[in-house]
N, C-alpha and C positions, 0 to 999 in steps of 0.2 A: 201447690202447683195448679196452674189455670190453663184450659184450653180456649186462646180468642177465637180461633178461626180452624176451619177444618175445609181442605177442597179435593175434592175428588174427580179425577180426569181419564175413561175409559179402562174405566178399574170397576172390574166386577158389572154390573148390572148399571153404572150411573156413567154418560157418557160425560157430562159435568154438573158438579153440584158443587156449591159454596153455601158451608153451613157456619153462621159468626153465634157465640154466646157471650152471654153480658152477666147471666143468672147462674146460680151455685150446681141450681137442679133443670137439665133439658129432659123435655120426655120427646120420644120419636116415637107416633102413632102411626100404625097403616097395618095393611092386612101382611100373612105370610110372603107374600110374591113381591112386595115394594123396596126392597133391601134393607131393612133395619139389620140385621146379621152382614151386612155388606160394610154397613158405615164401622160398625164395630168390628170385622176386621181392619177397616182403616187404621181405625186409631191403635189398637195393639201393633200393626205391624210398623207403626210409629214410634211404641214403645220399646219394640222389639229385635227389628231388622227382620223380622219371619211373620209368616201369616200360622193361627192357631187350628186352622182347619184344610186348607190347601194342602194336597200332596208334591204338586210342581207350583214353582211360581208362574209356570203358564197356564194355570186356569182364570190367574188376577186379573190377566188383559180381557178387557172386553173381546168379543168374535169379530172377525175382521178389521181388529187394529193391532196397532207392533206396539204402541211404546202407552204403560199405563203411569200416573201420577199421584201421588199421596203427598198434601202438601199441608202444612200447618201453622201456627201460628203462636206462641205460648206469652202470657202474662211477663215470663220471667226475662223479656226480651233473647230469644231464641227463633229461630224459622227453621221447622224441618220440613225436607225434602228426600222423598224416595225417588226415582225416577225406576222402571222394571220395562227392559225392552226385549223385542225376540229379533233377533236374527239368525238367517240361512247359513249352516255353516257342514260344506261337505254333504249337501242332502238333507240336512237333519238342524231340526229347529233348535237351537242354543238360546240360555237367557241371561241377560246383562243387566246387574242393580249399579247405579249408584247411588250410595246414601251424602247427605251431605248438612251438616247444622252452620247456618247463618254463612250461606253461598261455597262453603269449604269442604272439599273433599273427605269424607271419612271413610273408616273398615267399618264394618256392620260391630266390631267389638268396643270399637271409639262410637259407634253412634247410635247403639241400646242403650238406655238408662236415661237418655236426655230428657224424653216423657216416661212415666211410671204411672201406672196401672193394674187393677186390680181387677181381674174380668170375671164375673159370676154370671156361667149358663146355664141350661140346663143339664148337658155332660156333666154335668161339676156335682148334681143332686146323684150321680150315678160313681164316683169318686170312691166311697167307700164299699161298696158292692160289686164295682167291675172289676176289670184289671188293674194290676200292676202299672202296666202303659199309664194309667188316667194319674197315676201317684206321681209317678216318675214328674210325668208334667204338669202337676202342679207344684213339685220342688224346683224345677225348671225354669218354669215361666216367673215364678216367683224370683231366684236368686238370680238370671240371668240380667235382671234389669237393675239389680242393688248391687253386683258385686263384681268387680271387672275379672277379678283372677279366677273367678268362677265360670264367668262366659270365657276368656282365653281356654281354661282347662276345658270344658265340654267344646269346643269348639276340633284343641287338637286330639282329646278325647274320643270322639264322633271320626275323625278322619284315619286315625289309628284301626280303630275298630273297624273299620267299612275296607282297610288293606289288608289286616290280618285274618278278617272272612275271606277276603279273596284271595288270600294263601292256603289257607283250610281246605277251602273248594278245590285248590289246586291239588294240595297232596289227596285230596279223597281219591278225584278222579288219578292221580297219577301214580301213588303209591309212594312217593320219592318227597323226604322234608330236607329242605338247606335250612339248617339252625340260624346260618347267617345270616338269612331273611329275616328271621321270624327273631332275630334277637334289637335290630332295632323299633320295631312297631311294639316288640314287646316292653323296651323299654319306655316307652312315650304313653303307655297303655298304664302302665305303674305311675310313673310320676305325677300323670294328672290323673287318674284316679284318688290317689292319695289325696288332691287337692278336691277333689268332687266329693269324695265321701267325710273328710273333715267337714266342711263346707254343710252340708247335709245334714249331718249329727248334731251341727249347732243352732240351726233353725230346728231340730225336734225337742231340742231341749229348751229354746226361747218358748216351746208350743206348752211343754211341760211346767214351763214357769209360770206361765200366763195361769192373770186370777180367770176362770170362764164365768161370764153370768149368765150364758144362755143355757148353756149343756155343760159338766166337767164328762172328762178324760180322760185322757192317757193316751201316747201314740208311745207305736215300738218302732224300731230303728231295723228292719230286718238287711242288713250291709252283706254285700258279696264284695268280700275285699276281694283286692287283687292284689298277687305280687310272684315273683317268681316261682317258689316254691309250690303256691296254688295253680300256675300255670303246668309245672314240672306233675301235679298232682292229676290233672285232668289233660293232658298231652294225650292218651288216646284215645279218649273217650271226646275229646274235641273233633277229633281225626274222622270220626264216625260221624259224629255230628253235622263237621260242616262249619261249625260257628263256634265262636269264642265263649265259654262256659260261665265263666266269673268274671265279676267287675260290675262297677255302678251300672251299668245299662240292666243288669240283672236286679236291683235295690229291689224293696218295698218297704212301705209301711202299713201297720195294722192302728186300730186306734180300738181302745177298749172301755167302757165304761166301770163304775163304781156299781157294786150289789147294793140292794136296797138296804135304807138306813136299819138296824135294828137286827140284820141279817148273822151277822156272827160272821161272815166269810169274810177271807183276807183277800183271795184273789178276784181278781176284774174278770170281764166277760168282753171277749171278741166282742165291739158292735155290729160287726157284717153277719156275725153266724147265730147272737143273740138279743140285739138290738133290734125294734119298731121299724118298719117306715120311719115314723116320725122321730124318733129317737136318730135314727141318722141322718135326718135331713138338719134336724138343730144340731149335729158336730158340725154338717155344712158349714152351716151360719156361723157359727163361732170361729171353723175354721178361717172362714174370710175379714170375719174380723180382727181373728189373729195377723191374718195378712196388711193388713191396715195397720196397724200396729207395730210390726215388724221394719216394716218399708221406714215409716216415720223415727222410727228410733237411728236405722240406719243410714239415711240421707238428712232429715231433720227436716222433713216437710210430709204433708199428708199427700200420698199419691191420688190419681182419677179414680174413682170407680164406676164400674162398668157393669150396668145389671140388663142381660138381654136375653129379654123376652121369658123370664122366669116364672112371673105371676100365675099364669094357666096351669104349672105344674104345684102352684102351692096352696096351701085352704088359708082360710081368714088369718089366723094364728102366727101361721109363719110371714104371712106379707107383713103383718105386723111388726114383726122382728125384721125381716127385711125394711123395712121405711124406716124404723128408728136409726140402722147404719147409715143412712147419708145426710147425715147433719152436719158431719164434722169437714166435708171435702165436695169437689165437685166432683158432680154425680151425676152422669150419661142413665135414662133408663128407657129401652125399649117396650112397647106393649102394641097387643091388637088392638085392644081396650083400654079407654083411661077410668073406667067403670073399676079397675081392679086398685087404683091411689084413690086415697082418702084426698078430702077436700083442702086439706090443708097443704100435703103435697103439690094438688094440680096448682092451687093461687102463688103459690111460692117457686113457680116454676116457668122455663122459658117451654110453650105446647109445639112443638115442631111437627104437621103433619105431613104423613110421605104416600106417594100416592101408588097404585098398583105399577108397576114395570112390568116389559116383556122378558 
């Protein structure tokens, strides 16, 4: 997969920008404030139909414009176009996508996956030591762009969910449940859950198969199934709550390391609770190569990846390992400094500088 061209129109901090690549590897230099974290929103939400950081899609538009644009260009003769506009509606600002591959209409579920991408932030070095949130979405971001039943299922997943809290809310404050509400959200909540969490368990086991050369492992599958019976189990204790108890939105995973060789122990070791700095930062790295890896077996092409603005968080070692991963694909890399790639990197690369913005 190749990105020719990338244009950006009152989206974010760039009122227009046309950026063309010819080269395997782009670096985009400029200080914090120039948008390098802008353009690569761009591009995931190309890959995506969603931006990775945004809470509304009206923070995308530029200040004092309505309609913003993410437009692209791919090797594989494809054009994609976002178009994100706001309009007034009843008092109150409303926002309107249309997506569209090669001038045709699509649902944001026909038109994730057209580009694939692999984005490594620095959120991403915080993956294994934050929250649960940060897992979730990196199972997410990962299968929503390789697998269509999986984006359908999280889709009516997500909307089930966000009815069935606002039934919750209803009986807290009111004291009074209609089963008969709560029995079709509850059925839509099962069915595609079921689909999420298979879904899930078989990218932790692609993770478990995988040979690791950077760091091995082990990840655990921590699953909040869902199904009636668990609903019927937690029915008052939801009521209290407010919010629906079980189901994928609930997921995590743990990843564990091996004991040192010579050790006699059979069990692993959490690496959040026993694991280095540096010992979690290389599952990082492996992890993301896992992800490369994944993508390619399941579409048959090696996805973009996307390295922004990581360097400052890593020592000599790890960038190390980092530049070895982008040999094999085309490879976006953000930096303050091109002081942090080696020279081989910078010659074999297209230097894109970006200048300060307001």
């Amino acid at each position: 997969m190749f990105l020719k061209s990338l244009t950006l129109a009152n989206f974010r901090n760039y009122e227009k920008a046309d950026f063309k690549f010819t080269k395997d590897i782009a670096v985009l230099i400029g200080p914090n404030t120039c948008g390098k974290t802008n353009f690569v929103e761009g591009v995931f939400y190309l890959a995506m139909g969603r931006s990775f950081r945004a809470e509304k899609d009206l923070d995308l538009i530029s200040f004092g414009k309505n309609i913003a644009r993410i437009k692209a260009e791919l090797a594989e003769k494809k054009e994609l176009f976002v178009i994100i506009s706001k309009e007034e509606l009843d008092t109150r600002e409303t926002i309107r996508k249309k997506y569209l591959v090669n001038g045709v209409l699509k649902k944001r579920s026909d038109f994730a996956g057209n580009l694939v991408c692999v984005l490594f932030s620095p959120e991403d070095l915080d993956i294994i030591i934050g929250s649960p949130v940060l897992r979730r979405r990196l199972l997410n971001d990962l299968l929503e762009q390789v697998d269509r039943d999986y984006r359908n299922a999280i889709i009516a997943y997500t909307k089930a969910l966000r009815q069935r809290n606002a039934l919750l809310d209803r009986v807290k404050e009111s004291g009074v449940r209609n089963e008969k509400l709560f029995e079709y959200w509850d059925n839509l909540l099962i069915q595609n859950g079921a689909v999420i969490t298979k879904k899930r368990g078989e990218f932790i086991q692609f993770i478990n198969n995988f040979p690791k050369e950077i760091f091995d492992f082990v990840a655990f599958y921590d699953k909040s199934i869902i199904s009636s019976a668990r609903l019927i189990q937690y029915k008052d204790a939801e009521v209290g709550a407010g919010v629906t108890l079980v189901g994928p939105h609930r997921d995590d995973i743990s990843f564990h390391m091996y004991p040192s060789t010579g050790s006699g122990q059979a069990i692993t070791h959490d690496i959040k609770s026993f694991g280095s700095r540096g010992q979690q930062r290389l599952t990082i790295l492996q992890l993301k190569l896992i992800e490369l890896s994944f993508i390619e077996k399941l579409t048959g092409e090696r996805p973009i990846l996307v390295l922004d603005d990581i360097f400052s968080e890593l020592d000599s070692d790890h960038i190390r390992l980092v530049l070895e991963m982008i040999k094999d694909q085309q490879t976006f890399i953000t930096t303050t400094h091109k002081e942090f790639l080696d020279k081989k990197t910078i010659e074999n690369s297209e230097m894109i500088e970006l200048k300060e913005r307001s």
